[in-house]
C-alpha positions in Angstrom: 64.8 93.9 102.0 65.9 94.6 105.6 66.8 91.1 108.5 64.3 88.9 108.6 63.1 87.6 112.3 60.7 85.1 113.8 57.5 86.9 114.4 57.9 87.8 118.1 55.2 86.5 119.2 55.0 83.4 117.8 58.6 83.1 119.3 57.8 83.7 122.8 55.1 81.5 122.5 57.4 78.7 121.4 59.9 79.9 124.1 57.6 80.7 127.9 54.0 79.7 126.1 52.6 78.8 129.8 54.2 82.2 130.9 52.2 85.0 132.0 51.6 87.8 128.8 49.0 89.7 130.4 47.4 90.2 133.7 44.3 92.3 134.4 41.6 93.1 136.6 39.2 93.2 133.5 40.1 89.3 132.2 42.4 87.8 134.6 45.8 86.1 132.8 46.5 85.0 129.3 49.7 83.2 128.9 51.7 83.9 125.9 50.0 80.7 123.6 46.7 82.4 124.3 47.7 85.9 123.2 49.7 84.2 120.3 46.4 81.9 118.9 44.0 84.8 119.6 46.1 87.2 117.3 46.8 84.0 114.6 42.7 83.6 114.9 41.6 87.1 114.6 44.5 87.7 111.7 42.4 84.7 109.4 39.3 86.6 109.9 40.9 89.7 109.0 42.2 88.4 106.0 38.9 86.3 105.1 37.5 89.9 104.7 40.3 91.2 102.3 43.2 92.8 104.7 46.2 91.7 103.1 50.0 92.7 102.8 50.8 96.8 103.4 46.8 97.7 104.0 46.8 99.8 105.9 44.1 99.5 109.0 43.1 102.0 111.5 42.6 100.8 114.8 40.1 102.8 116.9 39.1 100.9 120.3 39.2 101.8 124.2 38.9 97.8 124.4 42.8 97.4 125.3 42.4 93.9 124.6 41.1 94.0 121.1 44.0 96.6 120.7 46.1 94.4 121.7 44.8 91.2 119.6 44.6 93.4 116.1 48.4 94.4 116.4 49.6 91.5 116.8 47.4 90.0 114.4 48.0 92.7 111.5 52.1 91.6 112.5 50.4 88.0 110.9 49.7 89.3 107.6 52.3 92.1 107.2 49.3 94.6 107.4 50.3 98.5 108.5 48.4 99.5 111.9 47.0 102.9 112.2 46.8 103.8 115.8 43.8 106.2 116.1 43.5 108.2 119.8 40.0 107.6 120.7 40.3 110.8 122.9 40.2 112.7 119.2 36.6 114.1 118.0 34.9 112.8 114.9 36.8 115.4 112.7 40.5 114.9 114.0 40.0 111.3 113.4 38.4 112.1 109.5 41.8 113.5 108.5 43.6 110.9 110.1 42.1 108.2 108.5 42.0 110.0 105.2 45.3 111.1 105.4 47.1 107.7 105.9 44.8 105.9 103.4 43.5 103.5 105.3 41.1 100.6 103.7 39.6 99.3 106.7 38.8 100.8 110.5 38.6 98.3 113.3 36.1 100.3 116.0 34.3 99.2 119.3 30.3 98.0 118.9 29.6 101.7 120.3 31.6 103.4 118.1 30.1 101.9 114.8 27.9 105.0 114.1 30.8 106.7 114.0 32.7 104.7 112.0 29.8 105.0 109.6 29.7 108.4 109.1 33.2 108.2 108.6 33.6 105.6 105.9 30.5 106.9 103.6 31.9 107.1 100.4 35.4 107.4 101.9 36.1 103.6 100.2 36.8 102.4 103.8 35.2 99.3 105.3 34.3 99.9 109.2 34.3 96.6 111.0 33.3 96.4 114.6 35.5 94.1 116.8 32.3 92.0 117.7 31.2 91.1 114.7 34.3 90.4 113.5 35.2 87.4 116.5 31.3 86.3 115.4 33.1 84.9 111.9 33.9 81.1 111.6 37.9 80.8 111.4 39.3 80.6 107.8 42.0 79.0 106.0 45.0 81.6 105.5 48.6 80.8 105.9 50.0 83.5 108.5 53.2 85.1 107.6 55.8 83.2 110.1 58.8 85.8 109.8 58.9 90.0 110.6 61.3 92.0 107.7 63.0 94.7 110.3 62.4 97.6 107.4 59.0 96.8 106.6 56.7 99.6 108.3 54.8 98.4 111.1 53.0 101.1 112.7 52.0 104.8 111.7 51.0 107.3 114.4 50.1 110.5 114.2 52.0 113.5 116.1 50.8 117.1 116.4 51.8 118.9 113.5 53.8 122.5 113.6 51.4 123.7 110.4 48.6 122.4 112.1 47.7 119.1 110.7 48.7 116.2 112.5 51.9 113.8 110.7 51.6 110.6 110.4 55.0 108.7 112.2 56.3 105.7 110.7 57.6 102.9 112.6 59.0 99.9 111.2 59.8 96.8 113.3 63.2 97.6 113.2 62.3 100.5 114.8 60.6 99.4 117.6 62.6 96.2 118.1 66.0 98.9 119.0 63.8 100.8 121.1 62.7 98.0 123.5 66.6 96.4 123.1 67.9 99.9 123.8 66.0 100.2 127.1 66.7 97.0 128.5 70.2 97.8 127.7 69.5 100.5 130.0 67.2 99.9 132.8 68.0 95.9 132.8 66.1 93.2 132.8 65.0 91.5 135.6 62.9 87.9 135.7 60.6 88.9 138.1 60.0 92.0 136.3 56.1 93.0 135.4 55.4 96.3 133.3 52.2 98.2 134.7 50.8 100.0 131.6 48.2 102.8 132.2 49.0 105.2 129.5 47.2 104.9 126.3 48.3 102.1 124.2 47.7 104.7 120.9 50.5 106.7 122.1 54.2 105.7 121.2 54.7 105.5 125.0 51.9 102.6 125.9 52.4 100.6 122.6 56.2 100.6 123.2 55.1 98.3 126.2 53.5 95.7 123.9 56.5 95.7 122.1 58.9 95.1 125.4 56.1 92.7 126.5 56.9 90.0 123.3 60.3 90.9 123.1 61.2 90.6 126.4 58.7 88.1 127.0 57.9 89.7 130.1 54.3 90.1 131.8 52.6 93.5 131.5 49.8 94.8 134.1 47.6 96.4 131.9 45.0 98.3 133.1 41.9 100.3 131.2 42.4 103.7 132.7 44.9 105.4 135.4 43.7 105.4 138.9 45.7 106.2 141.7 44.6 103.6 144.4 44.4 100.7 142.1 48.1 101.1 140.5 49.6 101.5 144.6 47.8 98.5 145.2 49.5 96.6 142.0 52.8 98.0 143.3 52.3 96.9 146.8 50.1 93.7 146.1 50.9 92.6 142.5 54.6 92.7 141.7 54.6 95.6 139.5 58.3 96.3 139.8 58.1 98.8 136.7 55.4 101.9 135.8 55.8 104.5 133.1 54.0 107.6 134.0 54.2 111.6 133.3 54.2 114.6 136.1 50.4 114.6 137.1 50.3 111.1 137.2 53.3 110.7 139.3 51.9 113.3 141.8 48.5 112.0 142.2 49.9 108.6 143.2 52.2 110.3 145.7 49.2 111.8 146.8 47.1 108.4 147.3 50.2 106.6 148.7 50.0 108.9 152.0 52.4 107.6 154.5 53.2 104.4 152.6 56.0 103.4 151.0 56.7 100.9 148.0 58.3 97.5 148.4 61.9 97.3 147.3 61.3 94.9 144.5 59.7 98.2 142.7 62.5 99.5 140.7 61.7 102.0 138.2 59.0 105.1 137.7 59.8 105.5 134.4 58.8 109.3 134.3 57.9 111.1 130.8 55.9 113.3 128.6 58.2 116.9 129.5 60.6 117.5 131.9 59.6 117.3 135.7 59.7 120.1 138.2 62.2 119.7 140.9 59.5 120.4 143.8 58.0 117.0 142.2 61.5 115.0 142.1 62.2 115.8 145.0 58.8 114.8 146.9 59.1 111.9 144.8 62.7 111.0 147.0 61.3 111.7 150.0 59.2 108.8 149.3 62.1 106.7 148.3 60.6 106.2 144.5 62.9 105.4 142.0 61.8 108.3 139.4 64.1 107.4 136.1 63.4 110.6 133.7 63.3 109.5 130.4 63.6 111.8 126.9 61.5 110.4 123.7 58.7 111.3 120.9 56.6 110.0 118.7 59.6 110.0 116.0 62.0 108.3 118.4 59.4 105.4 119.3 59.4 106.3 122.6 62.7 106.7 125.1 66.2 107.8 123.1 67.7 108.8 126.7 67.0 107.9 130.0 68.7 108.5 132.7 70.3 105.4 134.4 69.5 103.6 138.3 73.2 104.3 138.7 72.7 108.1 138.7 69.1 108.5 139.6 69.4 110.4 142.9 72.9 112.3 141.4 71.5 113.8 138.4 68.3 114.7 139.9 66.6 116.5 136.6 68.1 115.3 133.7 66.8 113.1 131.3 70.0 110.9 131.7 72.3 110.1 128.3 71.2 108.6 125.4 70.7 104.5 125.3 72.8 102.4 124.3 72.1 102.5 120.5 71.3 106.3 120.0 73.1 109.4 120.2 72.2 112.4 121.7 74.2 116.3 120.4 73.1 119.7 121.2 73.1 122.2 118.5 73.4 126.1 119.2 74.3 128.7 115.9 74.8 125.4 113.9 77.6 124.5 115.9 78.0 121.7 117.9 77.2 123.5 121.5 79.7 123.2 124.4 78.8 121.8 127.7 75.8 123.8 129.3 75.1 125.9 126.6 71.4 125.3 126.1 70.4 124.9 122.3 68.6 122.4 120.2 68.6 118.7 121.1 69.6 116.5 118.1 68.9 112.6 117.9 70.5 109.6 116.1 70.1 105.8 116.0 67.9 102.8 114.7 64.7 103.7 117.1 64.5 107.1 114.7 62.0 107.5 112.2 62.6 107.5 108.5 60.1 110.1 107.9 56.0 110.8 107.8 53.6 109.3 106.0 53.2 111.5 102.6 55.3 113.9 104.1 59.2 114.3 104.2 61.6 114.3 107.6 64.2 116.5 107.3 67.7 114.8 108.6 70.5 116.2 108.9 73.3 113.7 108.1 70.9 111.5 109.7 70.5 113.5 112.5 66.7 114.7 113.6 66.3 118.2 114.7 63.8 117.7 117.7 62.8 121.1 117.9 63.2 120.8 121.7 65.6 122.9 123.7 68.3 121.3 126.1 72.1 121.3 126.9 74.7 118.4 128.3 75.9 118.8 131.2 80.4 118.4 131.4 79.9 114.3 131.9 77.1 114.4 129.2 73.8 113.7 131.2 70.9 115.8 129.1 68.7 118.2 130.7 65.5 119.0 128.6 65.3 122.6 129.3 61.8 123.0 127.6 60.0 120.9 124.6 59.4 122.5 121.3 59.1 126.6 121.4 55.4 126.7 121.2 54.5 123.1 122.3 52.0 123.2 125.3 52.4 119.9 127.2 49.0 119.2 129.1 48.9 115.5 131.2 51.7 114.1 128.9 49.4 115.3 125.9 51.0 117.2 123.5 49.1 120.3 121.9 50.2 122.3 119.3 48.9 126.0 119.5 48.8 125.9 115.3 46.3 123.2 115.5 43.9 125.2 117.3 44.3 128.7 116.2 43.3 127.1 112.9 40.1 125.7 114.2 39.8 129.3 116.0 40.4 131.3 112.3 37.4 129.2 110.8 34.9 130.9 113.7 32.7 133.7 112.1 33.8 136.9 113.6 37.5 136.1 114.8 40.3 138.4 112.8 43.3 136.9 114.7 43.9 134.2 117.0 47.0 132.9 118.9 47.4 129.9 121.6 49.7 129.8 124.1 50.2 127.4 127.7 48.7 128.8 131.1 50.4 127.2 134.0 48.0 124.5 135.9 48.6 122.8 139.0 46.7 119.5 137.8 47.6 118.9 134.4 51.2 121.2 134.0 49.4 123.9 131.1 46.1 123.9 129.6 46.0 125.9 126.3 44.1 129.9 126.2 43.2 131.9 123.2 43.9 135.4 122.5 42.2 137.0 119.8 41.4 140.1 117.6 37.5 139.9 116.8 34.8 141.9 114.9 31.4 142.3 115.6 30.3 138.9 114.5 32.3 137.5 117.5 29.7 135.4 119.7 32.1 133.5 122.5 29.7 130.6 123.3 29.7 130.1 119.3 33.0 129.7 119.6 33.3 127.6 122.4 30.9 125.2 120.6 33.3 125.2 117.5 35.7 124.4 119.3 34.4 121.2 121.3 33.2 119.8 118.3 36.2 119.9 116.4 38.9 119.5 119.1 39.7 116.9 121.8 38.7 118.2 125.1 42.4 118.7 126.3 43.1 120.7 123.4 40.1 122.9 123.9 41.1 126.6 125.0 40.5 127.1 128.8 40.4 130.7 128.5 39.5 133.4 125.5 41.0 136.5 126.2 39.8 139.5 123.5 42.7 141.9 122.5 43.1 144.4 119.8 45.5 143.3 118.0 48.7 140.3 118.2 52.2 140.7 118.5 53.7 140.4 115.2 57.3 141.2 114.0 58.4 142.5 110.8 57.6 139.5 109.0 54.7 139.0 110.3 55.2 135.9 112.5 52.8 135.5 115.4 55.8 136.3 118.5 53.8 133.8 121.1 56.3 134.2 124.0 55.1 138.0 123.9 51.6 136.5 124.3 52.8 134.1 127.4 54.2 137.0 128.9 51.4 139.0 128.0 49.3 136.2 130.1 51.9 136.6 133.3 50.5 139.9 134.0 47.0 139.2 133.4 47.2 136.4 136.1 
């Protein structure tokens, strides 16, 4: 048994329950009593159909409202949330929901076809958020405190192998992440949160956690677009936005010759590092670009760089937050300053593992994978994300993933995925591979769009004779990217 808390919601209800929660052009406002007796409303139902303590429920809605309402509402009954990315095709979502075991998926009116097909004889009850607000309240008493080590959350982060892991987050978890990046970037009363990224990802639902714990308004709206956000900036008193690098450039391109009020404060800016053509367009408008480092395991940010040293330390991801730690490792030493090796984290925000699958820590230290060096002050500069990791619009795409899907395509021998520059979304993921005569391309390409998300789907198919390989047979990808170079 970890600390015990006053559900947070519940708390800011008591505290600012007349106070703004959420503003939107879809719904208007709900105050924080509103949000707080939806969720306590919609968690009775919930149980009334047998979600109790640790089921775990998948949660598969572009209605960012319901989203919003079931989390806080499984938070009621000590239920698990499984945060499904509706971006995912029929079969990305079937392992996902197999994998973490879930008993009950929570899905749009349009999606319960889907959701059909997906729980025959898979034991799992599909209810669609409609029907589900139809019900007549019922008598359950809600659970009143949050255990800090109880798991909260699992999503799921492209896997290495190939399969997706499922990240667990407990409350304690996400409670250090939003306390760590206050500690950081401050809090200000008149502050108001725009969120446009995906709430499924750890970086939008990390703003519903800053939202009751803070008890400060988000601006949510249901997809990004460029004219309406500078207008929220300008009109609404957005003073923060998390974005990543196409994001940030298609506003800059919409803003013109216009210029944010100084009450905006912080472009939170993640999802890879940042060119320094964009950073520095981004200061010639005077926006306060904050780079931030995080993943999945790290429940969002675990360093960001500071207001202090925004325009100083133009390109690093700043030092780590207040409770985290940040080392670089190079040969299994600790690396001196500017040597580039692989970044290292620490602290309460960090994962204790995968669902069904172990984390290996290092004296409690995560490997990232990713590649970075400190600077002689210790400011962090992300030099590039994991090796093979393709970074597409602040998606992340593992090139495993889809040369498996590639492998099961009659006719294909060999297949490797590597990252094409693009000037809209940063890469976009090609295929090489070794075929026989069975190869039929637009066969493939159908494969492919049926079992991966559009993003992840290859742009390009080039047809070689054979894959670099070294002597133990390991696919050499950076031979393939330079490989690529000359082709373009």
């Amino acid at each position: 048994m970890g600390e015990k808390m006053p559900n947070w919601l519940d708390k800011q209800a008591e505290l600012n329950g007349d106070e703004t929660a959420i503003e939107s052009p879809s719904f208007g406002k709900l105050s924080f009593r509103e949000v707080r007796d939806r969720a306590r409303l919609f968690a009775r139902k919930l149980h009334s159909l047998g979600v109790k303590e640790g089921t775990h429920v998948a949660i598969y809605t572009d209605s960012r409202l319901d989203f919003i309402v079931a989390v806080h509402a499984l938070s009621y009954i000590h239920a698990v949330a499984v945060l499904l990315n509706t971006r995912l095709t029929q079969q990305e979502i079937q392992f996902q929901i197999m994998d973490a075991d879930v008993s009950f998926l929570l899905v749009d009116k349009e999606k319960e076809t889907l959701a059909n097909d997906l729980s025959v004889e898979k034991n799992i009850t599909s209810l669609s958020f409609a029907a589900i607000h139809q019900l007549p309240d019922a008598n359950y008493s809600l659970h009143q405190e949050l255990d800090l080590d109880d798991v909260y959350t699992i999503i799921y982060t492209s896997g290495t192998t190939g399969n997706p892991k499922g990240v667990l987050h407990t409350y304690g978890n996400h409670w250090w992440s939003a306390i760590s990046s206050m500690l950081n970037l401050g809090l200000d009363k008149q502050d108001k949160w725009l969120a446009t990224l995906p709430l499924f990802h750890v970086g939008g639902f990390s703003l519903l956690m800053k939202n009751i714990i803070y008890g400060m308004p988000i601006y949510l709206l249901d997809r990004f677009e460029p004219k309406i956000i500078n207008h929220a900036i300008m009109n609404k008193g957005v003073t923060i936005v998390s974005v990543v690098s196409v994001m940030l450039d298609r506003l800059m391109e919409q803003l013109e010759a216009d210029r944010y009020p100084t009450s905006f404060r912080c472009m939170l800016l993640g999802g890879g590092p940042a060119s320094e053509q964009l950073l520095n367009k981004a200061k010639s408008y005077h926006i306060p670009v904050f780079q931030t480092y995080g993943m999945t395991e790290t429940a969002s940010q675990v360093a960001t760089l500071s207001p202090n040293d925004a325009l100083r330390k133009i390109g690093s991801a700043g030092k780590a937050l207040f409770s985290a730690e940040v080392k670089i490792s190079h040969n299994k030493e600790k690396a001196s300053p500017q040597v580039i090796g692989e970044i290292f984290v620490k602290g309460p925000m960090v994962t204790q593992g995968y669902y069904k699958d172990e984390l290996v820590k290092q004296d409690d230290w995560l490997p990232t994978g990713d590649l970075g060096y400190l600077d002689e002050e210790g400011f962090l500069y992300v030099v590039d994300r994991r090796n093979d990791l393709i970074i597409s619009g602040g998606e992340n795409i593992y090139p495993a993933e889809i040369e498996n899907v590639l492998l099961s395509i009659e006719g294909v021998v060999e297949a490797g995925v590597v990252g094409k520059e693009d000037p809209q979304w940063g890469k976009v993921p090609v295929a090489f591979v070794v075929v026989n005569q069975a190869f039929d391309l637009n066969i493939a390409k159908e494969v492919c769009n049926k079992a991966l998300a559009k993003y992840k789907v290859p742009k390009a198919f080039y047809i070689v004779d054979a894959l670099p390989r070294n002597a133990s047979n390991k696919l050499l990808r950076h031979q393939l990217a330079t490989k690529l170079n000359k082709i373009q």
